[in-house]
C-alpha distance (Angstrom), angle and dihedral (degrees) to the residues before:
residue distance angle dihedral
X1 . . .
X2 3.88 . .
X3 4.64 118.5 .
X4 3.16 107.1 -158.5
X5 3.84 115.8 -135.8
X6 3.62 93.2 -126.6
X7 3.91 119.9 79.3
X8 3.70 140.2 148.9
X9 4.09 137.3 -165.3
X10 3.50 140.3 179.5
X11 3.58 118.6 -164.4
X12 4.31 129.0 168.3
X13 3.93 124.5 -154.4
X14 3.58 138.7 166.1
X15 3.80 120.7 -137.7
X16 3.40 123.7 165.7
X17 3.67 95.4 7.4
X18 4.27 91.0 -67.6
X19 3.43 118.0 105.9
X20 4.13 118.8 -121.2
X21 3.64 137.0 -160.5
X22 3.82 116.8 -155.5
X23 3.88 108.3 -164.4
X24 3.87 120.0 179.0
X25 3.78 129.5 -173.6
X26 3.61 125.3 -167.0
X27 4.16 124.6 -167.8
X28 3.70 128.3 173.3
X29 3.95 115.7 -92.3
X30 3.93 131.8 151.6
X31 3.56 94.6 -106.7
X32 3.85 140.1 7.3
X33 3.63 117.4 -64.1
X34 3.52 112.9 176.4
X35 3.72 130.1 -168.6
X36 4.00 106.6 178.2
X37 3.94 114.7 173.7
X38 3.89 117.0 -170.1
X39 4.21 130.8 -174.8
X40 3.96 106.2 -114.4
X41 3.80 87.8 -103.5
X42 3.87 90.8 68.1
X43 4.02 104.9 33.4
X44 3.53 87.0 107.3
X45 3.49 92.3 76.3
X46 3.79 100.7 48.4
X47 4.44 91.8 100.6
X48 3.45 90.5 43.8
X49 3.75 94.0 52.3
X50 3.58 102.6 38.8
X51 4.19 88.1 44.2
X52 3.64 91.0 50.1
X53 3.59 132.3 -20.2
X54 4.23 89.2 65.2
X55 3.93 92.8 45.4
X56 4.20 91.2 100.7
X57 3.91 84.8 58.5
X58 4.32 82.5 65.3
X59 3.83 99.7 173.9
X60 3.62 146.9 -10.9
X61 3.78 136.3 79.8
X62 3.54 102.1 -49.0
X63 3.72 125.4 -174.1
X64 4.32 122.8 178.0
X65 3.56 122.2 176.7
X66 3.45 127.9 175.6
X67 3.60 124.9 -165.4
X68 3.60 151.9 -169.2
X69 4.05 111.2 -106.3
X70 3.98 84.3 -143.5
X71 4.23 102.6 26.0
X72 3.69 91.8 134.5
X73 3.71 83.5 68.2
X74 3.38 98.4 43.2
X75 3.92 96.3 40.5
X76 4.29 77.5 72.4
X77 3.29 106.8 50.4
X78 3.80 114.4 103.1
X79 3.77 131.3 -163.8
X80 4.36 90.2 -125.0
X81 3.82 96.5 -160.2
X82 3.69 93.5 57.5
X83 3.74 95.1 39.3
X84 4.12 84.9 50.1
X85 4.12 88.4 42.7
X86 3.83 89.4 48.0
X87 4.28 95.6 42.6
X88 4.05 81.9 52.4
X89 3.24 91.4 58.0
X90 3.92 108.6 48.7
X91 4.11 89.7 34.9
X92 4.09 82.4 59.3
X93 3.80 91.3 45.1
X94 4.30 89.7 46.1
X95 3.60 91.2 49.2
X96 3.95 93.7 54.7
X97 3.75 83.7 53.0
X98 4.09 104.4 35.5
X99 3.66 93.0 -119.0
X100 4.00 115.9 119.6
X101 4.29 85.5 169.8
X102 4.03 111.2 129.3
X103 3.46 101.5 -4.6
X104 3.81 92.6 130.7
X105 3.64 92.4 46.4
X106 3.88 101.6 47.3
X107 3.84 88.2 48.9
X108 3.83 94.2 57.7
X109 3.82 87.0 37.5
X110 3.72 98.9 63.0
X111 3.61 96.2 25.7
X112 4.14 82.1 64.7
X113 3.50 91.8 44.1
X114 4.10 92.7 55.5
X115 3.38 92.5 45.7
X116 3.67 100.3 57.8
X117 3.92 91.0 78.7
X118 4.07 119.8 144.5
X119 3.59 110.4 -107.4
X120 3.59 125.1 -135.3
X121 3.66 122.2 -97.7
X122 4.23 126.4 -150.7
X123 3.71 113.6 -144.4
X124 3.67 94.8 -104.5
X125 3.86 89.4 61.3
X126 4.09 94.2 51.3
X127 3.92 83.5 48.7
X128 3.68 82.3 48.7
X129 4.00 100.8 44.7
X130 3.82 88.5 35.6
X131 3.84 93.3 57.5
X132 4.06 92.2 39.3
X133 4.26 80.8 58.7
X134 3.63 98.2 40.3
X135 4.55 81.4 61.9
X136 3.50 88.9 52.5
X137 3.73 100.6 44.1
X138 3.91 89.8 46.4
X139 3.98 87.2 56.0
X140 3.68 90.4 53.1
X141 3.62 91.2 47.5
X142 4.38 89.3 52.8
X143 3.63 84.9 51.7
X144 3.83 94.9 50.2
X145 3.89 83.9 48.7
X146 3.71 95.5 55.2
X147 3.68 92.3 44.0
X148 3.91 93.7 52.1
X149 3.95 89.8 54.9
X150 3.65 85.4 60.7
X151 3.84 96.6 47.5
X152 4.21 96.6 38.0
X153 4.14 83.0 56.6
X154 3.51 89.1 57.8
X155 3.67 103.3 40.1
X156 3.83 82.7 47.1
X157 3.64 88.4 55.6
X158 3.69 94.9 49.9
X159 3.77 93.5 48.2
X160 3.37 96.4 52.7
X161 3.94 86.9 52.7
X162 3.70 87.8 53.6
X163 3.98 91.4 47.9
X164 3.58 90.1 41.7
X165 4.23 91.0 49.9
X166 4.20 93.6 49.0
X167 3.67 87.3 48.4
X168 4.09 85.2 58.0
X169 3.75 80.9 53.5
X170 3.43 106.8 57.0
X171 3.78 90.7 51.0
X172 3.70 94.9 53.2
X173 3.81 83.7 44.5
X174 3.61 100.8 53.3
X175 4.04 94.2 76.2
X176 4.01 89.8 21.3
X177 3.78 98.8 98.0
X178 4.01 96.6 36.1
X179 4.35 86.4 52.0
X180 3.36 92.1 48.3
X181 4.08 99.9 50.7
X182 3.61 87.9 51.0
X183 3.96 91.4 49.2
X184 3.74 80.9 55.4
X185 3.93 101.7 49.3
X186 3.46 91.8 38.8
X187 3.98 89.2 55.7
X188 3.80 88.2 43.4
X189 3.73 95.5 57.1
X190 3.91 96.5 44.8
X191 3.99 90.5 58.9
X192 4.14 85.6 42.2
X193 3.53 80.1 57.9
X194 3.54 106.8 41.0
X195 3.81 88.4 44.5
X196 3.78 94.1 40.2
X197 4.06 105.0 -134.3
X198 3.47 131.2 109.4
X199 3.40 137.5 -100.7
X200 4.09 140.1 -117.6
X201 3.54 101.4 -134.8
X202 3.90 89.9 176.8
X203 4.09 85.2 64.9
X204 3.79 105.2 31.5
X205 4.02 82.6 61.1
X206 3.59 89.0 44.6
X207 3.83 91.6 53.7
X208 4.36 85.6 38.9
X209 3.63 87.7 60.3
X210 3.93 96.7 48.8
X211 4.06 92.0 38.6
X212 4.38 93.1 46.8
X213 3.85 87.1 48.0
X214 3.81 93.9 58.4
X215 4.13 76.3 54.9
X216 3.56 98.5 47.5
X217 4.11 114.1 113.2
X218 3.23 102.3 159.6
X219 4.15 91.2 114.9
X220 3.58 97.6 48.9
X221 3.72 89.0 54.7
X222 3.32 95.6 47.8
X223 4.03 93.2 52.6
X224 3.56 90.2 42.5
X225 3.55 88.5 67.4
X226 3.86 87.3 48.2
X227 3.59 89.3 54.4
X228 3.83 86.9 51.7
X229 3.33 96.8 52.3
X230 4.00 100.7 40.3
X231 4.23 87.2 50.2
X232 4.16 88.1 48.0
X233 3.99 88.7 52.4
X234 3.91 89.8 44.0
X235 3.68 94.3 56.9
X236 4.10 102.7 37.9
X237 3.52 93.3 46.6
X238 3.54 120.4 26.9
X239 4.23 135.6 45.5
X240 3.51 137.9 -130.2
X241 3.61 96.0 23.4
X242 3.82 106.5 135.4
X243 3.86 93.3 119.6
X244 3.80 88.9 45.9
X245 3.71 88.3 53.3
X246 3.67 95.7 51.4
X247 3.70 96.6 53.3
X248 4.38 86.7 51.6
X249 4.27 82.5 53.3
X250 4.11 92.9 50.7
X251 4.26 81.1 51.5
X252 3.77 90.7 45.6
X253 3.51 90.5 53.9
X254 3.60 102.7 47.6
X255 3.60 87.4 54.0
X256 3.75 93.3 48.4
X257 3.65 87.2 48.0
X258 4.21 99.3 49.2
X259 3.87 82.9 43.7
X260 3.84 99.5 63.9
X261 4.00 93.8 36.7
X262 4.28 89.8 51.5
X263 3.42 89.6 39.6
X264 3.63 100.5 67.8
X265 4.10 87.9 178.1
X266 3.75 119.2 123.4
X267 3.72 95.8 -144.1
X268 3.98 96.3 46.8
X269 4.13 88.5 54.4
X270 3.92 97.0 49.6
X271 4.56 79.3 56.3
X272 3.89 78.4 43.8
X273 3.44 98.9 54.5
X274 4.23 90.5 43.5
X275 3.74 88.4 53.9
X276 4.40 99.3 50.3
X277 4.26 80.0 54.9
X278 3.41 82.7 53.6
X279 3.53 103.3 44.7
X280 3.96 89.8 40.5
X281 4.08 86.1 57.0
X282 3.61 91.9 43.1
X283 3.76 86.1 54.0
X284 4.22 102.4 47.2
X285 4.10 73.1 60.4
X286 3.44 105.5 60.8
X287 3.90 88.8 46.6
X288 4.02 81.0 75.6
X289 3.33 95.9 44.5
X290 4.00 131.1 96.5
């Protein structure tokens, strides 16, 4: 079963009588690259979550934000006796110096700044938080379901083609080798002829065996079907397997690639050629893939 790197969920909760949005966003990436912004009231939780609570997110871009249904009113409130205790302060520090300038604004500056403190959290709260994440994390996980569907049907699709394509070349290879030894003999005894001397038939086989095993692709076919098989069995039955997946492509290839250069058989590279779009398809795929 294929997960799909990208994901998305949407999930509301009250706690402490404000309402919250949690949002996450998942996009592929090679490794885990998290961007997790929390209110003040629920920084407490941000080791916890990244430690253990994200872990079935695994890798990817991943970006959660959760936010205050009404922040722009709460992004104004300020606590007035330590903006006045603060303004007190720098207006006695300007006046030692003759310099009234930003007073105002360093008072509301650093008044903000103290007041953005992480709050404390009972145990019943984490539960509470914890569970409210574990909703929105199981949404993104749905949505990484449905999207893998999609993907595994096409990556099905494109295997098959490449099954379909190698079993092409094992028919034109069947009399390949045979066709071509003849070509060979038959060239050989026209230039005898032409020439008028006689051939070693003891060493032109000799030198037939060595040149037709250069030719012979009868193994990589064989192990491309292996290769088939082994990347059908990683994707029907097992999760999380994107990197797995990628290394069975980079096999693939090398045996597409060996194939067309033994071959030496015009019909057998235009398959070959079909079968690297394929594989290159196949591959842009698994980049989305967990």
């Amino acid at each position: 079963m294929i997960l799909s790197m990208t994901g998305y969920g949407k999930h509301e909760f009250t706690f402490r009588n404000q309402v919250y949005c949690l949002e996450i966003k998942t996009l592929n990436a090679k490794n885990l690259d998290l961007n997790l912004r929390l209110p003040n009231v629920m920084r407490a939780l941000d080791f916890k979550l990244k430690s253990q609570t994200l872990q079935p997110l695994y890798r990817g871009k991943i970006d959660i934000l959760v936010k205050s249904m009404s922040e722009d009113i709460e992004e104004i409130k300020i606590d007035e006796a330590r903006f006045m205790n603060y303004y007190s302060y720098f207006q006695e520090l300007s006046a030692r110096v003759n310099n009234s300038s930003n007073v105002f604004k360093l008072a509301i500056q650093y008044s903000e700044k103290n007041q953005g403190q992480e709050e404390d959290l009972n145990a019943e709260e984490v539960q509470e938080l914890l569970g409210h994440f574990n909703q929105g994390i199981a949404l993104v996980e749905e949505h990484r379901k449905i999207e893998g569907l999609t993907i595994e049907k096409d990556i099905m699709a494109l295997v098959d083609e490449i099954q379909e394509g190698y079993e092409q070349i094992k028919k034109l290879d069947t009399n390949r080798i045979e066709q071509k030894r003849q070509k060979i003999k038959a060239k050989l005894d026209e230039i005898a002829l032409e020439h008028k001397f006689d051939l070693n038939s003891a060493r032109i086989e000799e030198e037939l065996i060595y040149y037709i095993d250069k030719l012979d692709i009868h193994e990589e076919i064989q192990r491309m079907f292996t290769h088939i098989d082994f990347f059908r069995n990683c994707i029907l039955k097992e999760e999380k397997q994107g990197k797995k997946l990628g290394f069975i492509t980079q096999e693939m290839l090398r045996e597409i690639n060996t194939t067309g250069s033994k071959a030496n058989d015009s019909d057998i590279l235009k398959i070959v050629v079909q079968l690297k779009n394929a594989l290159e398809q196949i591959k842009e795929q698994i980049a989305n893939i967990l």
